[in-house]
C-alpha positions in Angstrom: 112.0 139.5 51.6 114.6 137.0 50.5 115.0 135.3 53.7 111.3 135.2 53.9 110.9 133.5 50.7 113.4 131.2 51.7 111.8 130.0 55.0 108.5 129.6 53.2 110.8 127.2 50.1 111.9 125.1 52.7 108.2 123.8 54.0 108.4 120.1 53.6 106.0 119.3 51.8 106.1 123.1 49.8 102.9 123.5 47.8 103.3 126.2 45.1 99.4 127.1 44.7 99.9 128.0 48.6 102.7 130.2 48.2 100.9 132.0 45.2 97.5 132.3 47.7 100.0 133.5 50.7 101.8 136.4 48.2 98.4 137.4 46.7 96.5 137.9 50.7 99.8 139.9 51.7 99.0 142.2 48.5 95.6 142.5 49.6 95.9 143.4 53.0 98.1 146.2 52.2 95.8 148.2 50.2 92.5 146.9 52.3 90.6 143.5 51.9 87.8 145.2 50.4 89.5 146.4 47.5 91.1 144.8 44.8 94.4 146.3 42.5 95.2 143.8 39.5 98.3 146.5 38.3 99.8 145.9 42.5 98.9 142.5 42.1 101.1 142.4 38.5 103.7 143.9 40.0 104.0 142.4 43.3 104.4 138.6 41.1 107.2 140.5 39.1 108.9 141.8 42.1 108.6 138.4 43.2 110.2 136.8 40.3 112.6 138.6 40.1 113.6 138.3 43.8 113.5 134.2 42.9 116.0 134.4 40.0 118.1 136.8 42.5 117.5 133.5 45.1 118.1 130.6 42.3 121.8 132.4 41.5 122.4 132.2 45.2 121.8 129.1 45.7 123.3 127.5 42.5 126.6 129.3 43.4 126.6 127.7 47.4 125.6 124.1 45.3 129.1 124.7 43.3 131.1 125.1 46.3 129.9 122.3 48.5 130.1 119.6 45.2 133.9 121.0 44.7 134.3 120.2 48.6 133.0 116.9 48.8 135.4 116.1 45.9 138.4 116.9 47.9 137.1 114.8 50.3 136.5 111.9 47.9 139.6 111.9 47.2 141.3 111.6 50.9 138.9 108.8 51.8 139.5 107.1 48.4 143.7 107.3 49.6 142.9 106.3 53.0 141.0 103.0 51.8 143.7 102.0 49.3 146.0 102.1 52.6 144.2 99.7 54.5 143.0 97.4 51.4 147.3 96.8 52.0 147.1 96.3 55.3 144.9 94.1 55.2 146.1 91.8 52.4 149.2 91.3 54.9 146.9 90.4 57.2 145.7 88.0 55.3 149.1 86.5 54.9 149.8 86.1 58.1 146.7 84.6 58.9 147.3 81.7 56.3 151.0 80.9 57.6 150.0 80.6 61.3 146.4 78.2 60.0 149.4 76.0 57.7 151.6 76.1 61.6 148.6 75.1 63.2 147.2 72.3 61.1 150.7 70.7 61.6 150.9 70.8 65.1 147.6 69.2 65.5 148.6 66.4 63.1 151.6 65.4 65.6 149.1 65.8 68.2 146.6 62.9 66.8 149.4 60.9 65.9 151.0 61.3 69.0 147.3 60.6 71.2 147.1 57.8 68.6 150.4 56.3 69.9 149.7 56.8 73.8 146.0 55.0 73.1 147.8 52.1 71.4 149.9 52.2 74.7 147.0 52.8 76.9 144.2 50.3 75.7 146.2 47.1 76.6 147.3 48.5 79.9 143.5 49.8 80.8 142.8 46.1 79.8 145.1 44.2 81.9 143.5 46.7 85.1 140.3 45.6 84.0 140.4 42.0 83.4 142.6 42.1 86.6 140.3 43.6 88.7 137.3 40.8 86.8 140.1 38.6 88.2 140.2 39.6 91.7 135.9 39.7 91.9 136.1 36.3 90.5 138.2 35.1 93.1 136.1 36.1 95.7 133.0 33.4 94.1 135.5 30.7 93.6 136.7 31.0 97.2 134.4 28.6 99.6 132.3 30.5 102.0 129.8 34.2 101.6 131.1 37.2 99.3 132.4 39.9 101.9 133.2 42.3 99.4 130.6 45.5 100.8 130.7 46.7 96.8 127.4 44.6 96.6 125.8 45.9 99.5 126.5 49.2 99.4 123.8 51.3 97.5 126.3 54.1 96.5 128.4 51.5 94.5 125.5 49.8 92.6 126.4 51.0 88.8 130.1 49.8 89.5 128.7 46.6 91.4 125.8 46.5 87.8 129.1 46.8 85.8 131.5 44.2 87.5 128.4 41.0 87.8 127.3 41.6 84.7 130.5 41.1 83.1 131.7 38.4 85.5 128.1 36.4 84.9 129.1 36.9 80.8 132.1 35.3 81.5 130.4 32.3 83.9 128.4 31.5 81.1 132.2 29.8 79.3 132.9 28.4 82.2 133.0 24.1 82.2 129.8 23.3 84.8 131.8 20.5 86.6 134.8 22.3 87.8 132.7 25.9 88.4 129.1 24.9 89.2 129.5 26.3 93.3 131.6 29.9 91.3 128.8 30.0 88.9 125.9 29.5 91.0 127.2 32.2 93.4 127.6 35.0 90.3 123.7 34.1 89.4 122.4 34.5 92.3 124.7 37.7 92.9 123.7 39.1 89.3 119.9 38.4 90.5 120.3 40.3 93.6 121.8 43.1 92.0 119.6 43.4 89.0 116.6 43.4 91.4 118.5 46.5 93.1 118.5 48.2 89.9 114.8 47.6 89.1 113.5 48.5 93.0 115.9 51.8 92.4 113.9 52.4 88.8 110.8 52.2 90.8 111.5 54.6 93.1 112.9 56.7 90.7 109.7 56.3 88.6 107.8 57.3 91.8 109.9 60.3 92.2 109.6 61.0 88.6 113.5 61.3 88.2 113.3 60.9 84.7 117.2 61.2 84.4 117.4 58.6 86.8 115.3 56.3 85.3 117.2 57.0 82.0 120.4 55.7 83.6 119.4 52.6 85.5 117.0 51.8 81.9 121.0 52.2 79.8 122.1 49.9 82.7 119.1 47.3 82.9 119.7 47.1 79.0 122.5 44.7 79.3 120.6 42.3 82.0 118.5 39.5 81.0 115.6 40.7 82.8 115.2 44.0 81.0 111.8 43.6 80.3 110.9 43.4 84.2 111.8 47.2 84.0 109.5 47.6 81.3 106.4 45.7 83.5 107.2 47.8 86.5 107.2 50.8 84.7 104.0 50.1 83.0 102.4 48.6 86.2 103.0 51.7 87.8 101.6 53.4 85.6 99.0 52.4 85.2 98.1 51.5 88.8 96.3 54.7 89.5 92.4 54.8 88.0 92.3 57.0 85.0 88.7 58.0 83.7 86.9 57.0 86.8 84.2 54.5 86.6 84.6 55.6 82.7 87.8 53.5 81.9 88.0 55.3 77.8 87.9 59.2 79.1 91.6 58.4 80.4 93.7 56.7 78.0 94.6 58.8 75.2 95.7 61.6 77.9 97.6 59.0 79.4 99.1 57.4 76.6 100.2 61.2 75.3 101.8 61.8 78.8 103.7 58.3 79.4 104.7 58.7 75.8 106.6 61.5 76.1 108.4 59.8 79.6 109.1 56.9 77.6 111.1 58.7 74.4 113.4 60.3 77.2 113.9 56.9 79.4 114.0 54.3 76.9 115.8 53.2 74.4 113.2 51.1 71.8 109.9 54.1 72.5 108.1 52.6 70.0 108.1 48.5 71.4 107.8 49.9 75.3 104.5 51.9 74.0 103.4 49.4 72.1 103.5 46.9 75.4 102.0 50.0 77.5 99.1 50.4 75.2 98.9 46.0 74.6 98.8 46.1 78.9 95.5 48.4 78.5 93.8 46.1 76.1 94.0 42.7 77.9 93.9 44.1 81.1 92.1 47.4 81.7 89.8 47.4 78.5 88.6 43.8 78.6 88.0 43.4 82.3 85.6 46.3 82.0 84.0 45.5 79.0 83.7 41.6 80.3 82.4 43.5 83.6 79.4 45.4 81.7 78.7 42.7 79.7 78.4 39.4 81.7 74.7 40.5 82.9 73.0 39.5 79.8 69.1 39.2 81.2 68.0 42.1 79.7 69.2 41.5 76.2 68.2 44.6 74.6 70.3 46.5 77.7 73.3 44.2 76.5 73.0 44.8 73.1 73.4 48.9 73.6 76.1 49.0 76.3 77.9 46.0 73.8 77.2 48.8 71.0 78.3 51.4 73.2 81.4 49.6 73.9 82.5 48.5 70.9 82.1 51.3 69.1 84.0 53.5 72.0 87.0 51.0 71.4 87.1 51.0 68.0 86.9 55.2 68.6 90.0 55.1 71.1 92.7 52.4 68.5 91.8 54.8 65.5 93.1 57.4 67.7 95.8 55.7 69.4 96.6 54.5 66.0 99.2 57.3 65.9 101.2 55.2 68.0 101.8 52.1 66.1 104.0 51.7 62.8 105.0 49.4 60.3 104.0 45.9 61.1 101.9 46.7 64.2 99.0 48.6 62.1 96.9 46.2 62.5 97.6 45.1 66.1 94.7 47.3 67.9 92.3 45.7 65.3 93.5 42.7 66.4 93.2 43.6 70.7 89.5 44.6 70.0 88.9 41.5 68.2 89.9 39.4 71.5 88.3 41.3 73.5 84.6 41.1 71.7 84.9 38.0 69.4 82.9 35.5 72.2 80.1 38.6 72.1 80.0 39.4 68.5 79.9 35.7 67.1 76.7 35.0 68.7 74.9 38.9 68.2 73.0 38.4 65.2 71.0 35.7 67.3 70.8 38.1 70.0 69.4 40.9 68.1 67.3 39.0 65.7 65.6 37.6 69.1 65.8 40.8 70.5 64.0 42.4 67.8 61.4 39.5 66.8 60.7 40.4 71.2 60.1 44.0 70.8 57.7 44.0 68.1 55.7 41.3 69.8 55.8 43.3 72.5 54.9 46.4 70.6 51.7 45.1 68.8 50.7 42.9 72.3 50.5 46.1 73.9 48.7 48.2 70.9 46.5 45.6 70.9 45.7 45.4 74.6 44.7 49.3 74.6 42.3 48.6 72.1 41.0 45.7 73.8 41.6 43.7 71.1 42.2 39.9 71.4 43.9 39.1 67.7 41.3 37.0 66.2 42.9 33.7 63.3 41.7 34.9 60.0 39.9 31.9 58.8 40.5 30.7 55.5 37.2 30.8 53.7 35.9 33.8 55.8 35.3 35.7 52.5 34.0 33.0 50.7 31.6 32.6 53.6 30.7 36.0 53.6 29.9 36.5 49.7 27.6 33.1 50.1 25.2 35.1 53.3 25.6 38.0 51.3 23.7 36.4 48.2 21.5 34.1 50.7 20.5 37.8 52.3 19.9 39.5 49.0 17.6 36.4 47.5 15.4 36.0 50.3 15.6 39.4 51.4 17.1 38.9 55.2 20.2 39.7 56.6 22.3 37.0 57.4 25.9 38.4 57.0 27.3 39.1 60.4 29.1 42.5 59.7 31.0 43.5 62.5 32.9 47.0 62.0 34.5 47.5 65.8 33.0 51.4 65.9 35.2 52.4 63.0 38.2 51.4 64.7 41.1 50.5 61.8 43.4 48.7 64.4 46.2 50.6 62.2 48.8 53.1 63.9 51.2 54.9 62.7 52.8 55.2 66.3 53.0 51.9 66.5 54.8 51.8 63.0 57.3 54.2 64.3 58.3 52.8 67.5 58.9 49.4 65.2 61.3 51.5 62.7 62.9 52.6 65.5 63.8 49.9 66.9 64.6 48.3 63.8 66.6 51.0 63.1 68.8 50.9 66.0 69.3 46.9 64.8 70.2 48.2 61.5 72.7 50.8 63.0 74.3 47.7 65.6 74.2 45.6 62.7 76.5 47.9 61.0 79.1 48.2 63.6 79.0 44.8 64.8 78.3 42.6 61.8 81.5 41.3 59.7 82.1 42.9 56.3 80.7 39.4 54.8 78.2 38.6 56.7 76.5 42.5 57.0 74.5 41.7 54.0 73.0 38.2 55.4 72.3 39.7 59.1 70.5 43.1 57.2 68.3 40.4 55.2 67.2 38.5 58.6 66.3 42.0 60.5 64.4 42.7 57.2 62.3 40.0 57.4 61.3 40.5 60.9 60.5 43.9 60.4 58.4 43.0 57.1 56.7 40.6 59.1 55.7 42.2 61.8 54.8 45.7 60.2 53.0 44.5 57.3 51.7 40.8 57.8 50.6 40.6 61.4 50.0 44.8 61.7 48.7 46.1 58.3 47.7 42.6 56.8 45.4 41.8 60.0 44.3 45.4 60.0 43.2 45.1 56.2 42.1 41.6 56.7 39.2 43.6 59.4 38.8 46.1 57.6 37.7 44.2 54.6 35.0 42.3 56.7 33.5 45.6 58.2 32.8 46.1 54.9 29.1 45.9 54.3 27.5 44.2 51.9 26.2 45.5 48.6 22.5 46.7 48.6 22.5 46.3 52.1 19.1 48.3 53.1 20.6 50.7 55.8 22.7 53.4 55.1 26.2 51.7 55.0 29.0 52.4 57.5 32.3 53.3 55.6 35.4 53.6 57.4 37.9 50.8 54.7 39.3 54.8 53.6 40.6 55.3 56.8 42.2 51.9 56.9 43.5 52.6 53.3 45.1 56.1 54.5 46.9 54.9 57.7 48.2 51.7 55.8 49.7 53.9 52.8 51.1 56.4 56.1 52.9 52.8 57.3 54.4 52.1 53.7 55.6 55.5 53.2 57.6 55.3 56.8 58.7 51.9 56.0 59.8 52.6 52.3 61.9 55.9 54.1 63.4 53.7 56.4 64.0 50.8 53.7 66.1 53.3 51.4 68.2 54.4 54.6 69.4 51.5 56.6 68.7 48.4 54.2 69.7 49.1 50.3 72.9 50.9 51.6 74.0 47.8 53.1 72.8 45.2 50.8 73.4 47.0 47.3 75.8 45.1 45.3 75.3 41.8 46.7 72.9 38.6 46.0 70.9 39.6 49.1 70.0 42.9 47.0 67.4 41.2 45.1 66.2 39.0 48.3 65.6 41.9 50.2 63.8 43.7 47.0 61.6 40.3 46.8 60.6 40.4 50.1 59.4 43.5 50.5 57.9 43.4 46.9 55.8 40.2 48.1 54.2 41.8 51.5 53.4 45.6 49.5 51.9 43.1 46.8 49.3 41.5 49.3 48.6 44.7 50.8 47.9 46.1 47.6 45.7 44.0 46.6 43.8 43.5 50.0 43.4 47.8 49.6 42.2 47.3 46.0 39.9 44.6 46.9 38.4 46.9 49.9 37.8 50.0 47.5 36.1 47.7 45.2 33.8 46.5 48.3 33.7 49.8 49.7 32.4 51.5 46.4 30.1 48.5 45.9 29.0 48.7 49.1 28.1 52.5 48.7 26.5 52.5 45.3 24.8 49.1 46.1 22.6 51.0 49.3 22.2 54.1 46.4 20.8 51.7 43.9 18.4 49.9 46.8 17.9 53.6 48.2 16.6 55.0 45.3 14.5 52.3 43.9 12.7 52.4 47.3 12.6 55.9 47.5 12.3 57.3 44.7 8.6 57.3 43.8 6.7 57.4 40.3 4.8 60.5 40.8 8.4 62.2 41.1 8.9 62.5 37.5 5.1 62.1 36.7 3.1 64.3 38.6 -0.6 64.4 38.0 -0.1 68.2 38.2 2.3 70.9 38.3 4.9 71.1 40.7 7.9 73.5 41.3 10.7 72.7 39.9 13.1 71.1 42.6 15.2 67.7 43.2 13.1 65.2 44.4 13.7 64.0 47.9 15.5 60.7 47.3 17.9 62.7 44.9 18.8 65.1 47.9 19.2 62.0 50.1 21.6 60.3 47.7 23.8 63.5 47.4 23.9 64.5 51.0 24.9 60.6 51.4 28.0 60.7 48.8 29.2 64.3 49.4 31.2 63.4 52.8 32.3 60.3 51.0 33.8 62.0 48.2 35.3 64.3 50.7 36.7 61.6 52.8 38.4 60.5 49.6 40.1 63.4 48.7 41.5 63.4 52.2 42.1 59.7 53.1 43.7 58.8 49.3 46.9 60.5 47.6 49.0 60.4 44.7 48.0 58.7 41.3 45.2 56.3 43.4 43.2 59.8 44.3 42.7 60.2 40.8 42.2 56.4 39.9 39.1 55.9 42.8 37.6 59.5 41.9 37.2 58.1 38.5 35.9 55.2 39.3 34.1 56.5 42.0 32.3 59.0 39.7 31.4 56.5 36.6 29.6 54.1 39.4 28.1 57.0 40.2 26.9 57.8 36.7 26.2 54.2 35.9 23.4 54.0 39.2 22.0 57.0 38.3 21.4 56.4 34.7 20.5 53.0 35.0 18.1 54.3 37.9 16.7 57.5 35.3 15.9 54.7 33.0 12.9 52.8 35.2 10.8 55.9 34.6 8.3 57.2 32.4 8.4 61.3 32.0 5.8 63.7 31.6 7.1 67.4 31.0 6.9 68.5 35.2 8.7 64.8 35.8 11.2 65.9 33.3 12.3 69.3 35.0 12.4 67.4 38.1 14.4 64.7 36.8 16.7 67.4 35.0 16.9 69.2 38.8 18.1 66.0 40.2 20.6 65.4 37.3 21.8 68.9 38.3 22.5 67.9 41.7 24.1 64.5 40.9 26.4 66.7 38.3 27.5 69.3 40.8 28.2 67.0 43.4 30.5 65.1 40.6 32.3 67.8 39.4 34.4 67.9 42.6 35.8 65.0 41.9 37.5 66.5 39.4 37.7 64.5 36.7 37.1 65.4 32.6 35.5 61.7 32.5 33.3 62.3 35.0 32.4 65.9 34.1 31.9 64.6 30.5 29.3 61.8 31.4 27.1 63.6 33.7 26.9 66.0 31.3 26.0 63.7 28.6 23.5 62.4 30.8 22.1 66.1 31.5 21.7 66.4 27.6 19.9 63.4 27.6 17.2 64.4 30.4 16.9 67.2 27.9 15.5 64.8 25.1 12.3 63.9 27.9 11.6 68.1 28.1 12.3 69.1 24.5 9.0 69.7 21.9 9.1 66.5 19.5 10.0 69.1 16.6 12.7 69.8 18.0 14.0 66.7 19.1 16.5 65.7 15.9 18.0 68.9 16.4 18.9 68.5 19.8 20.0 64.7 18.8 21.7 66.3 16.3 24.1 68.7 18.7 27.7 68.3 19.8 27.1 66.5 23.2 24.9 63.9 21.8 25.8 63.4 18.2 28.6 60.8 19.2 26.6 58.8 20.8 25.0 55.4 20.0 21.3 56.4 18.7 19.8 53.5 20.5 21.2 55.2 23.7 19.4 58.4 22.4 16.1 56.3 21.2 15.8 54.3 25.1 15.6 57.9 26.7 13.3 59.4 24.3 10.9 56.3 24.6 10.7 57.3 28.1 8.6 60.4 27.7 4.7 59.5 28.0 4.2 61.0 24.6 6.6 59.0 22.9 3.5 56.8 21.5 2.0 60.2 20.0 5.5 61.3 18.3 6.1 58.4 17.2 3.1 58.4 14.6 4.3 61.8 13.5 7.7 61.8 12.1 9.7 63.4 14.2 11.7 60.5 15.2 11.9 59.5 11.2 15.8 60.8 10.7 16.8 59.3 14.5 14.8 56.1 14.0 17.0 56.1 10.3 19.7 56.7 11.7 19.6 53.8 14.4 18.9 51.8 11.6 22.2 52.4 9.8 
């Protein structure tokens, strides 16, 4: 059992409560699953305990003698170590007396290299300048140079190194005695440096980098250096890069040359600077001069000069990366050149360009409508208010109304396609205009817009619409289309105002042309304010001016007199009336918003009160008139309460409480004088309705008008 108990102890990881389930099922089992012994079970953990004491002891005893071994064992290694720690140290020694031996033999060493250089330098120098000597000889000799070092291509750096030095030394030479010697080294140095830079090119073509690196270190001490730098970037640049599209190109290929020029030359920086300068003048403004020298169609020109200025002004902020220091402002300075002759003359270009579009725009609206723009004369209105009271004097019609079917001549298409364009002449503006003079050329497109949008579109549409106005008590039922006009011209000043607030006060808030452009539009909303408000006051004159004519035609005297009884019902000229002013009030409420809806409701609804009370008031009432004239103040009230106003509401029911006064018994009447709708009121209002009944001569003896007739006194 031991060995089993060990074997199950040395489960990694050992669970105990597993153990204790494994020794309890092995108890089990041997007495039968379906039984159950708690004095075996007792036992068996005793047993068990026992056997792990038994266990414990062994193991604790096998612990002793290992730890006691490994201490013997310490203890050799521990010797062993101490041994070599010695060893070592003399190591150590040695190592420091053979550094000291070496340190001293490389000092003699130096000193001694130090003394053979001294030896060597004027001895390497004596070769050389001899050598200079013999070359030189050969130019001041009479006749050709014969020497093959210049015309043989494998000796070009040592021919490079010997004319360059020998043209240095030409340059002290006295011009009298040496001018044949002289001439002969400059036009060998020429040849040679020519050599170099046709053996850079076709190194370049070859893309021998390390080639090019050498005859660049070379080139660098020969006055025509920079030809190495031209070749290089004319070769370069000879093949197209972008297509017809010169911009898609250049950043690629100013990564890719950059990297070609850190390896070859020695100034990076200068030769990319040059590279990217060669683009500019020569790449960037022939194009650019290309697309813009057709300038027939201006508003073409003015996008592709957008187009291009703005993709140039794209590629220097990213080639921007390039330039350092003092040269920050260089690829400013490149785009400038290349666009100044355009830009100084734009703000003409698109102020023309703009004033022809919207003439353009509106020529065209108005040729769909078949519209030729009439002048507005200066005393048409005056004219018209003078036929007007000719016509209503000697009852004829004079005025000469002409209302073009309804048509407003307003669109808010049109208005769009003008904010648009001005738009995209706000957006050019931006980008083209100079930091000073953005505000000025913002104010100038501003004023064409204004113009055009709001003087010769809304103004001349409002300037119709007010003369298809008809006159007041006109006889015919009146033709009203000035809401439409009103609608459609608020539409236009809404899109305008949108457009205002984001492409004109962001550009011109801060300076003097702030208030300017503020004015401006100010001025033009203030005339087509008041032309609006003028044509709502004709409009509703015009309406309840053919009511009042309507109705005093119409509306007969046996309506609210009847010989005898009649049903109850709204007279005829009453139905007329209200079936008349219930689309109005409904074109109102859908023609009109904001605060004016509830201003020409109001208005709308106390004319409407005032014709019908004024009208109530050329009648006499018996009591079957009265319930008909209390029907027809029914309808006149429910068709007023949709205009939705507590004014309104309040006077036609004033008026209802008044009708009331023509139906009442006279006993009664100072009571119902006496309620909350009418006891605010003026009793002279009160008294003219009550003298309308055709009894009031009877009640008037008696004294139930005593207190009201008092009271009117007071």
């Amino acid at each position: 059992m031991l060995s089993q108990y060990v074997e199950e102890l040395e489960q990694d990881p050992f669970e105990v409560e597993e153990f204790i389930e494994r020794l309890c099922w092995r108890t089990n089992n041997e007495i039968g699953s379906d039984q159950f012994d708690p004095d075996l079970l007792y036992e068996t953990f005793v047993e068990t305990i026992k056997d792990m004491k038994i266990l414990q002891e062994r193991q604790q005893r096998k612990c002793d003698k290992l730890e006691e071994a490994l201490k013997e064992e310490q203890a050799i290694f521990v010797k062993a170590i101490d041994k070599f720690v010695a060893k070592h140290q003399v190591s150590v020694d040695y190592f420091h007396q053979l550094d000291e031996k070496i340190n001293s033999v490389a000092g003699k060493v130096i000193h001694l290299g130090e003394q053979l250089q001294n030896v060597n330098m004027p001895r390497s120098r004596a070769v050389e300048a001899q050598l200079l000597l013999n070359h030189m000889t050969e130019f001041l000799t009479p006749g050709p140079i014969v020497n093959d070092i210049y015309s043989d291509k494998s000796k070009l750096y040592e021919a490079a190194d010997i004319i360059q030095k020998l043209f240095q030394i030409s340059q002290d030479l006295p011009a009298q005695r040496f001018a044949n010697a002289k001439k002969k080294i400059e036009s060998k140095y020429d040849d040679v440096e020519m050599q170099l830079i046709e053996e850079f090119a076709t190194a370049q073509k070859m893309e021998n980098t390390e080639r090019m690196k050498e005859l660049s270190d070379i080139l660098s001490q020969f006055k025509g250096y920079t030809q190495v730098i031209d070749v290089y970037i004319e070769q370069s640049q000879a093949t197209t890069y972008g297509g017809r599209d010169v911009f898609e190109g250049i950043v690629p290929l100013c990564h890719k040359h950059y990297k070609i020029i850190q390896q070859v030359f020695s100034a990076p920086d200068k030769v990319i600077s040059k590279f990217i300068l060669n683009i500019y003048q020569l790449k960037i403004n022939q194009f650019v001069q290309t697309k813009l020298d057709d300038r027939k169609d201006e508003s073409k020109y003015l996008k592709t000069l957008s187009e291009l200025y703005s993709r140039t002004m794209k590629l220097s902020a990213e080639l921007q990366e390039f330039f350092k220091g003092s040269e920050d402002d260089l690829l400013q300075k490149l785009t400038a050149n290349i666009f100044d002759r355009h830009l100084a003359t734009y703000i003409e270009v698109e102020s023309r360009t703009l004033d022809g579009k919207c003439q353009v725009e509106l020529k065209k609206f108005y040729e769909n409508k078949n519209h030729q723009k009439k002048q507005i004369e200066r005393f048409q209105e005056l004219r018209r208010d003078m036929q007007a009271l000719i016509g209503s004097r000697a009852n004829i019609n004079i005025a000469q109304i002409e209302d073009y079917g309804g048509e407003t001549f307003l669109s808010e298409e049109l208005a769009i396609n003008l904010l648009q364009q001005s738009s995209h002449a706000f957006e050019r503006c931006c980008l083209l205009s100079k930091e000073n003079d953005l505000p000025r050329n913002i104010l100038k497109l501003t004023d064409t817009l204004l113009r055009y949008l709001l003087h010769e579109h809304c103004d001349y549409a409002l300037d119709l619409g007010l003369q298809a106005i008809p006159i007041a008590e006109c006889k015919s039922v009146p033709q009203i289309y000035f809401f439409d006009v009103a609608q459609k011209c608020n539409a236009i000043v809404h899109l305008l105002e949108k457009t205002y607030n984001a492409s004109v006060i962001p550009n011109v808030i801060g300076t003097p042309q702030y208030t300017d452009c503020i004015q401006k539009k100010r001025s033009y909303l203030e005339t087509v304010e008041n032309k609006i408000e003028t044509g709502l006051e004709r409009t509703l004159n015009a309406i309840f001016g053919w009511v009042k004519t309507y109705l005093a035609s119409e509306q007969k005297k046996a309506d609210f007199k009847p010989d005898t009884d009649v049903d109850t019902v709204a007279s005829n000229a009453c139905l007329a009336v209200v079936q008349y002013l219930n689309p109005l009030i409904g074109l109102i409420q859908k023609t009109i918003d904001g605060e004016n809806l509830a201003a020409v409701l109001t208005e709308f609804g106390i004319r409407y009160h005032r014709v019908v009370f004024e009208h109530l008031q050329q009648f006499q009432y018996n009591t079957a008139g009265a319930m008909c004239a209390i029907c027809d103040v029914n309808e006149y009230r429910k068709s007023a309460r949709v205009l939705q106003s507590p004014l309104v509401t309040q006077l036609f029911d004033v008026l209802h409480a008044l009708c009331n006064l023509l139906l009442v018994k006279h006993e009664n009447l100072q009571e119902v004088c006496g309620g909350e709708t009418l006891n605010y009121l003026d009793k002279s209002v009160v008294m003219n309705f009550i003298q309308l009944r055709s009894d009031y001569k009877t009640i008037k003896i008696s004294n139930s008008l005593k207190g009201i007739s008092d009271q009117r006194m007071v």
